[in-house]
N, C-alpha and C positions, 0 to 999 in steps of 0.2 A: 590144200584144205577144200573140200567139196561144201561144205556152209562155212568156214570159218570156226568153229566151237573146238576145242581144249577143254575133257573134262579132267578137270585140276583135283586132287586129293590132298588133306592132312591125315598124318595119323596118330592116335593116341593108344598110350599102352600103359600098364604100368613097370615105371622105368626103378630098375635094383638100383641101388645106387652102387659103384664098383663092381655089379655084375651082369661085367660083359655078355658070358655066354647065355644069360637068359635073357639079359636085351636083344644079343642078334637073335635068338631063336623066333621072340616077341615079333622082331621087324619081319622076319623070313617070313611069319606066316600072315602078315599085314600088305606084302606085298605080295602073296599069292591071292592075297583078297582084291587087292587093287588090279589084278590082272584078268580075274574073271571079270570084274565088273568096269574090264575095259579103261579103267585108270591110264591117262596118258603121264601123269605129274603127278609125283605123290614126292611131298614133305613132310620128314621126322623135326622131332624135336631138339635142339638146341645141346648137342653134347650127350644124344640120347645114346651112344654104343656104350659110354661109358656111364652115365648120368652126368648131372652138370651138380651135385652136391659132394663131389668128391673132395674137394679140400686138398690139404698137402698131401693127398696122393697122388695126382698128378704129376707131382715132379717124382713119382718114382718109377723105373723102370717097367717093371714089370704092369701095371696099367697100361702102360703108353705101347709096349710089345705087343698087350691082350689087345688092346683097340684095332693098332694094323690089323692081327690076325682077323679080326671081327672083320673090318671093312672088306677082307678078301674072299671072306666068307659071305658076305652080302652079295659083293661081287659074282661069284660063282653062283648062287642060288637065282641072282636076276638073268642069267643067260639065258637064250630064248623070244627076253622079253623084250620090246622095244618100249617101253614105262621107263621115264627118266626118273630114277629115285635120287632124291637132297637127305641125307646122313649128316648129323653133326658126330664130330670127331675132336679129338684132342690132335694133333697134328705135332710134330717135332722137325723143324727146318734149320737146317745152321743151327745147331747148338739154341735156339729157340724157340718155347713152345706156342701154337696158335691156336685159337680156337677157331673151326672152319665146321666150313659148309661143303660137303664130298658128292658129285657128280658119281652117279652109278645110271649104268645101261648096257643090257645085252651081256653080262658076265665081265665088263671089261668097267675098272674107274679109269674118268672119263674128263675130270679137270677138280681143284681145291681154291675154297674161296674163304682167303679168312677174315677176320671179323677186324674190323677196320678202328671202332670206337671201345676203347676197356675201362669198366665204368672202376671206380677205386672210390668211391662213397656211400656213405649209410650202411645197409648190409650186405651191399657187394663189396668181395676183394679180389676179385680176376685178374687185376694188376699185379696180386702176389705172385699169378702163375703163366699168365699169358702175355707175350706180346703183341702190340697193334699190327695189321698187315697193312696199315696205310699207307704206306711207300713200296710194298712189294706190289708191282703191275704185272709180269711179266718172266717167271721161274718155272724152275722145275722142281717137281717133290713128286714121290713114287710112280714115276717118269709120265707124268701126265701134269699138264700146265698147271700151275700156281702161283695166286695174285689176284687182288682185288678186281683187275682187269678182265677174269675170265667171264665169258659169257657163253652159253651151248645155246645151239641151232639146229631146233627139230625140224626136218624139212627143211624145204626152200626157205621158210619166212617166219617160220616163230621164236623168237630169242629171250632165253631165260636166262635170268640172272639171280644175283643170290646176296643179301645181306642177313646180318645176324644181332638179334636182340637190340643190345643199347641203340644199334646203327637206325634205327626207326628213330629212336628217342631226340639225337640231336639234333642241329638247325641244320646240315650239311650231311644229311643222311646219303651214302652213295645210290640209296635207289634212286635219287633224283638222276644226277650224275647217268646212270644206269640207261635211264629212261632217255635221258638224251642223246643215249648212243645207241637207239633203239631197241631196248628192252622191254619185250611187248611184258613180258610174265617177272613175278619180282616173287622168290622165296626168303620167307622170314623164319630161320631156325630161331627158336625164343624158347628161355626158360623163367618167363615175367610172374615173378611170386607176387601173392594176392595183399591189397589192406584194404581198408572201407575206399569207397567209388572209385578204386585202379579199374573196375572193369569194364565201367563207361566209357573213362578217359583214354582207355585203350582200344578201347572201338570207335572211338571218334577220331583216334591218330590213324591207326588203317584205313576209316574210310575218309582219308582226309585225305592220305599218302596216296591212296589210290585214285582220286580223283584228281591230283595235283599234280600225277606221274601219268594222268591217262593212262591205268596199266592196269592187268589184274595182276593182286597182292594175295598171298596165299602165306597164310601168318599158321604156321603148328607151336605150341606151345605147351610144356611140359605139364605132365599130371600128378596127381598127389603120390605118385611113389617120389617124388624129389622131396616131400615136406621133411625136413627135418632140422633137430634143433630149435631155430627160431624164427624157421620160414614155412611158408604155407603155399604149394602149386592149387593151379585147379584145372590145367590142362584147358585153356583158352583157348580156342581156334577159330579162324575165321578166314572166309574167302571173299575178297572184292575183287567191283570189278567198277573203275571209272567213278565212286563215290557211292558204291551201290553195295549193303555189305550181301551175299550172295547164299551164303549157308554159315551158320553157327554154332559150336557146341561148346558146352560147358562140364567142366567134371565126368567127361568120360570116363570111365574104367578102358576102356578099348574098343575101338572101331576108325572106321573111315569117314571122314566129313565130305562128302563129294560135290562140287559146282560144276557147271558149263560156264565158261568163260569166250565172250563171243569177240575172238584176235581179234577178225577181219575188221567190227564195229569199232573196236580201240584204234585200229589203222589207220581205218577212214576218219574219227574224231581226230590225230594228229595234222592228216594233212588239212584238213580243215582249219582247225587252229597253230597254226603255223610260226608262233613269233619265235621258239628257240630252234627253226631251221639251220641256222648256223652257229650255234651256241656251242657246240664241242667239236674237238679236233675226235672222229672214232679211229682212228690208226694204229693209237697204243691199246687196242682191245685185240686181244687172243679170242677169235669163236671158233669151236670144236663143231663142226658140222657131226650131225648126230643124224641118222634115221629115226623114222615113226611111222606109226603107224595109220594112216586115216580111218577111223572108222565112221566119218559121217556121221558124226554127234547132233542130234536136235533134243531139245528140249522136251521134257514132256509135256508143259502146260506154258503159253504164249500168254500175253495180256491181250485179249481181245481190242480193249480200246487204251490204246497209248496214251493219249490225249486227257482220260478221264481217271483218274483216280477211284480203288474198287473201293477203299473204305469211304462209310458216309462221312464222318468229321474231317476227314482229311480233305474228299470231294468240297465240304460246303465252304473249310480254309480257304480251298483253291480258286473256288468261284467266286468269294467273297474280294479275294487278292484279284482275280480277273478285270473283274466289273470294277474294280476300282484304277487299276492302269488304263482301261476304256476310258473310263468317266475324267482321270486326270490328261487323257491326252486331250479330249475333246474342250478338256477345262481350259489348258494353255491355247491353242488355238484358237480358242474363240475370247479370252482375253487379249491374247496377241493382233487378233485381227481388228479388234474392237467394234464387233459386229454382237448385237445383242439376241438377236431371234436365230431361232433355229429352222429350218422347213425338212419333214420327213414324212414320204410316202409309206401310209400304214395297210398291209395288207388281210391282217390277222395269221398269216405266217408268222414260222419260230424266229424267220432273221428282223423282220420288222418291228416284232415285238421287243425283241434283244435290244437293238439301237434305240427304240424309244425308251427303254429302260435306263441304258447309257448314259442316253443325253440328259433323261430326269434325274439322275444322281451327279451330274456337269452341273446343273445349274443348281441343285440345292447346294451344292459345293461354293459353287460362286455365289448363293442368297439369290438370286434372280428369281422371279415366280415362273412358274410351270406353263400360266399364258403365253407366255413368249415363243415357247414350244407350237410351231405352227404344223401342226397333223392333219393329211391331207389322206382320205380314201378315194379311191377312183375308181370303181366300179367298171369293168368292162365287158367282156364276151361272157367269159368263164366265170365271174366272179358268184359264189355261192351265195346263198342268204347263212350260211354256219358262219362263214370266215367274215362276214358284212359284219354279222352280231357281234362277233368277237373283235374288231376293229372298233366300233361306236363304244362297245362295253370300257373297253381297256382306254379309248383317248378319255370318256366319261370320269374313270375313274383317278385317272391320273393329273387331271384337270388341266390338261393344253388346250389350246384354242386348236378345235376341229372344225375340219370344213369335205365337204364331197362333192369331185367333181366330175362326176360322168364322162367316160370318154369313148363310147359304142360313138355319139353323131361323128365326134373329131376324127375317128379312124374309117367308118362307111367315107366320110366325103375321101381323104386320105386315100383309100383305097381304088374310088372313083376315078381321082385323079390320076393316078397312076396305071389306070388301066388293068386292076388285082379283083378277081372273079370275090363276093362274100363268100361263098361255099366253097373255095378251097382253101385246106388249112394247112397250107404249107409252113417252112419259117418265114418267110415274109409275110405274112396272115398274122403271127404270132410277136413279131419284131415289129411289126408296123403298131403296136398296142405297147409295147414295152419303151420305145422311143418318144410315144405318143407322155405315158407316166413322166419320163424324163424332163421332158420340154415343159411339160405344167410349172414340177420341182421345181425347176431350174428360174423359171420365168416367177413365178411366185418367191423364189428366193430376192431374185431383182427388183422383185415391186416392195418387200419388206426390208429391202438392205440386209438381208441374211444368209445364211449359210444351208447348203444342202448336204442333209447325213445320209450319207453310203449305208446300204444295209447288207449288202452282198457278203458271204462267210469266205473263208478260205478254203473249202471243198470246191464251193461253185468257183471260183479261180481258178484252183489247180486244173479243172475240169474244161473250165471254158465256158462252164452251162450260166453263161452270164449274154444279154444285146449289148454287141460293140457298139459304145456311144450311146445306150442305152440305160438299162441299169447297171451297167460296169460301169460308170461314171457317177461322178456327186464331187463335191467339196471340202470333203474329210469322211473316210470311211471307217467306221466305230469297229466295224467286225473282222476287217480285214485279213486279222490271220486267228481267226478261232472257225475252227472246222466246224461241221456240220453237227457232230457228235456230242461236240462240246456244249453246240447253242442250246440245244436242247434241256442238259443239264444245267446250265446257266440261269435259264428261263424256270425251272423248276427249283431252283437253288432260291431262285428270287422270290417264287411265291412262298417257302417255305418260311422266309425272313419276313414275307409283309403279307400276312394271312389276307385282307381285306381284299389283295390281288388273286388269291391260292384259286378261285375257282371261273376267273378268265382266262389265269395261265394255264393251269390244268386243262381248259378247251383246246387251249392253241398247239400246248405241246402232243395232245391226242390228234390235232390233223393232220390229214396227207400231206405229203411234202409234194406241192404243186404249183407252177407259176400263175396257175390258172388263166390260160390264154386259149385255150379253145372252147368253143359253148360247153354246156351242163347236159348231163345224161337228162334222159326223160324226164326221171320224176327230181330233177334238180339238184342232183349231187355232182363233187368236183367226177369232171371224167379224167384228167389228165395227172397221172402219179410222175412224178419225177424218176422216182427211183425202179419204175419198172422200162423208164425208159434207158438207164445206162446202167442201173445197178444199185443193188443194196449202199448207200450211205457208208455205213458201218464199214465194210470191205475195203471203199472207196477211200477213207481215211486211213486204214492202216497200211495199205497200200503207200499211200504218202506220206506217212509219217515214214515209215522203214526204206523209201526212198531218198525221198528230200535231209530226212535228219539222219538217215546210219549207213545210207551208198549202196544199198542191195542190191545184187542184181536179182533178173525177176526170179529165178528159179529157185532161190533162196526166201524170197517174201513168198513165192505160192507154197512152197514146203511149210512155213512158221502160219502161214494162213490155213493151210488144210489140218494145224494142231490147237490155232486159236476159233475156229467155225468147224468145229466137226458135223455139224450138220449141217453143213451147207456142201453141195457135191466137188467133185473136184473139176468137171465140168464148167459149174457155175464160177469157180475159181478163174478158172482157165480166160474164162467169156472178160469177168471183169477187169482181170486184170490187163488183160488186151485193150481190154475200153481205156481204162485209164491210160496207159502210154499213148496210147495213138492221140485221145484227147490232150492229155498232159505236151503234148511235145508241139501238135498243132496248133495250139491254142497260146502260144505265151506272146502270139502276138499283142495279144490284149494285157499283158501283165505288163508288158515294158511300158505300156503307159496309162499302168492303174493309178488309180489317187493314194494319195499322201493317210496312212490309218497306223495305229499305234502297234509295235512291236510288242507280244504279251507270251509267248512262249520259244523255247528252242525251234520251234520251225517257221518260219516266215518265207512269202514268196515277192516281196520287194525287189522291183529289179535296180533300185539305189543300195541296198542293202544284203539282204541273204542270199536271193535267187538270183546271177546274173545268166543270162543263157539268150546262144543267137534268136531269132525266129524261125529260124530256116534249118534248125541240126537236123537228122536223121533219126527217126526212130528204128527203122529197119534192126540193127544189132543190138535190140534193148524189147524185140519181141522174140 
């Protein structure tokens, strides 16, 4: 797999019921469709060669003869192709009839997998016609493997497997089973007829199944040619992937519902979450090694920003839930320490303004008044009169006890001593002001019996763009793992909730992202951009989201990066993402001993917790 992606197909037709030869004609030309458009996995419906509303016809001969004929006739039309087609068939084994799932590839069937659960309630009666295959692991029928045990292997490493209808429904479903014996891909032949809310409650079992199986689920489901009598189809289909439903269709007449499903992500979420490593013997499983085809599947539209959510209600949900796992970490810690004041250096930056926001919803949490809150500006080399305003504005408003403490004399002598020219503005020029902030914090924390709030985000970590023992240091870090992306919108999330703030956060979130440590241009604006110094923010994030949270290697994040920044060059791609490893991998010396800040999404770089990693690995094989 050259990215990893599996575009996965269902398809919908409308199914005769008892006729065969205009179902296979139906499928024949469903999978010449799936073959132009590159379809690797295309699953039919649930007993679609025959339909699945045949009734006591089933047990008659000639049905069950026309079906074979059908499936060999599928067979011979797929040669050529290396698209794994899933057929439901009426099957006859030992004097037995099954209802299965049929493996088609390349002109040849390819293994049979029958339905393990036979529902005999309400208005199903399957049990008049079929038997369970739950004790068949391991046979033969039309000399290719049969038994719940089969599973096919496109390529080296993708393993599909196959349940049918009810088999979703119970508590002991074999995709679980499946999935334990490494079943990256899970087809569901279904012919699930419709009543008032079945169609919720069955997209909430697929993306349930899918997320519970880490797998993608590729559910086909029969359409309104089965309605008959006193049932009603509606040809439900739907593609997950990991708890994500992926593509949907409802009431087709006919076409193909197509997803990308991204293996390699599902892989790497396994070994990650690891607890059924040893939960099944896989030795009684038959895989038919199968050819395929790579055709280097990407996406055509990436989420730019991982971390953010595109819709607003959803976004303002999210941030709402954010700020409030921030605000309850810093709640228990500071009632556990039984320290009452807080001390936090306010820069009018996005992260400082996030933390003071934090801690003011800690303490209204705990009743505490807002005085307690001790806000501290220190104005240095670079500091603007924009960001000064916006600093005084915002402690003003929030009513913490401010204070400002200059520290151009404390770093001139500092630099004296040490023997550091003023006019060069190396990182010791720049570090010698950011140590200088700390030691104030720190010391002012000591003289109030209080605690110092980390304002530092999860970008500047990943990154390093943090002074060791500098601002990488405090005594509870609020922002710890929300990325640079995030604070942004968090901070904007917040003025939307408390209008009275809307138009100092609105300043804050308009500034340049800058530590402000070197002087001011001429006429007194910030000279120094962060992000022209390593790279767009935004880049920089999705870079380590699709690292740290899905194991990418780079060639695959610049590929899904040059579809989610098409205007950004590929170039620029190339630069940033070089930044970030070589950063990312030098740097974690300062992570193994960051402070203690609250866990608030799937990516964290806690070296107690998420991120353990030496100081000293190698980046070399990771550019």
């Amino acid at each position: 797999m050259e990215y990893g992606y599996i575009k996965a197909a269902t398809a919908s037709f409308d199914i005769q019921v008892a006729g065969v030869d205009a179902n296979v004609e139906s499928m024949i030309r469903l999978m010449k469709q799936a073959r132009e458009q590159r379809v690797e996995l295309l699953a039919f419906p649930e007993l679609c060669v025959t339909g699945y509303s045949c009734g006591d016809l089933f047990l008659t001969r000639r049905l069950l003869n026309r079906a074979q004929e059908g499936l060999k006739r599928l067979a011979a039309a797929s040669a050529g192709s290396l698209c794994l087609v899933v057929a439901g068939a009426p099957i006859c084994h030992n004097e037995r009839l099954y209802n299965c799932a049929v493996f088609i590839q390349d002109g040849q069937l390819r293994g049979i997998v029958p339905k393990s659960y036979i529902p005999g309630y309400k208005e199903f009666y399957e049990k008049r016609w079929f038997a369970s295959g739950r004790q068949i692991q391991a046979q033969e029928e039309m000399g290719v493997p049969f038994g719940t045990h089969v599973m096919m292997q496109l390529g080296s490493d993708v393993r599909v497997a196959a349940e049918i209808c009810e088999d979703l429904w119970v508590s002991d479903s074999p995709s679980i089973r499946h999935c334990r014996s490494g079943a990256d891909l899970v087809v569901n032949l279904s012919a699930s007829n419709e009543t008032v809310s079945k169609k919720s409650y069955r997209r909430d079992l697929v993306r349930m199944q899918s997320a519970k199986c880490m797998c993608g689920y590729i559910y086909a489901s029969s359409g309104e040619g089965e309605s008959t009598t006193d049932l009603v189809f509606s040809g439900h289909c739907m593609i997950a992937e990991n708890g994500s439903i992926k593509a949907e269709s409802y009431r087709e007449k006919e076409g193909l519902l197509t997803a990308l499903i991204d293996v390699r992500k599902l892989q790497n979420d396994r070994m990650k979450m690891n607890s059924e490593n040893e939960a099944i013997d896989q030795s009684s499983y038959i895989r038919v090694q199968l050819r395929r085809e790579d055709f280097g599947h990407l996406p055509d539209r990436v989420d730019a920003f991982p971390f953010v959510p595109a819709d607003h209600e959803k976004r303002m949900q999210r941030c709402r839930e954010i700020m409030e796992l921030q605000a309850y970490g810093l709640y228990e810690r500071l009632k556990k320490t039984g320290l009452k004041k807080s001390v936090i250096g306010i820069s009018g930056g996005l992260d400082s303004t996030l933390a003071l926001l934090v801690t003011l919803e800690a303490y209204q949490k705990l009743g505490w008044p807002a005085s307690d809150i001790i806000a501290i500006t220190m104005p240095g080399f670079g500091t603007s009169a924009h960001t000064r305003t916006n600093s005084d504005r915002l402690m003003e408003l929030c009513g913490v006890t401010a204070r400002t403490i200059p520290i151009t004399a404390a770093c001139r002598q500092h630099m004296q001593d040490i023997g550091h020219p003023e006019d060069v503005y190396d990182v010791t020029y720049e570090n010698i002001q950011a140590r200088e902030r700390t030691q104030i914090l720190m010391d002012v924390a000591n003289q109030e019996n209080g605690l110092v709030i980390g304002t530092g985000d999860l970008s500047e970590t990943a990154l390093g763009w943090c002074t060791y023992n500098g601002d990488h240091m405090s005594m509870y870090a609020v922002n710890i793992s929300i990325p640079k992306t995030l604070v942004k919108y968090l901070v904007s999330a917040y003025a939307e909730m408390h209008p009275q703030l809307e138009a100092v956060l609105t300043s804050v979130c308009d500034t340049v992202i800058s530590p402000e440590l070197l002087p001011l241009s001429a006429d007194g604006r910030i000279s120094q951009s962060t992000e022209a110094a390593i790279g767009k923010y935004d880049l920089h994030d999705f870079i380590l989201y699709h690292f740290v949270r899905n194991g990418f290697e780079r060639e695959k994040i610049m590929a899904l990066a040059g579809i989610a920044f098409p205007r950004i060059s590929r170039e620029t791609i190339e630069k940033t993402t070089e930044t970030f490893f070589r950063r990312f991998f030098s740097q974690q010396f300062k992570r193994s001993c960051m402070p203690d800040g609250p866990k608030v999404g799937s990516v964290s770089l806690s070296p107690r917790g998420d991120w353990r990693m030496p100081s000293d690995a190698s980046v070399a094989d990771y550019l």
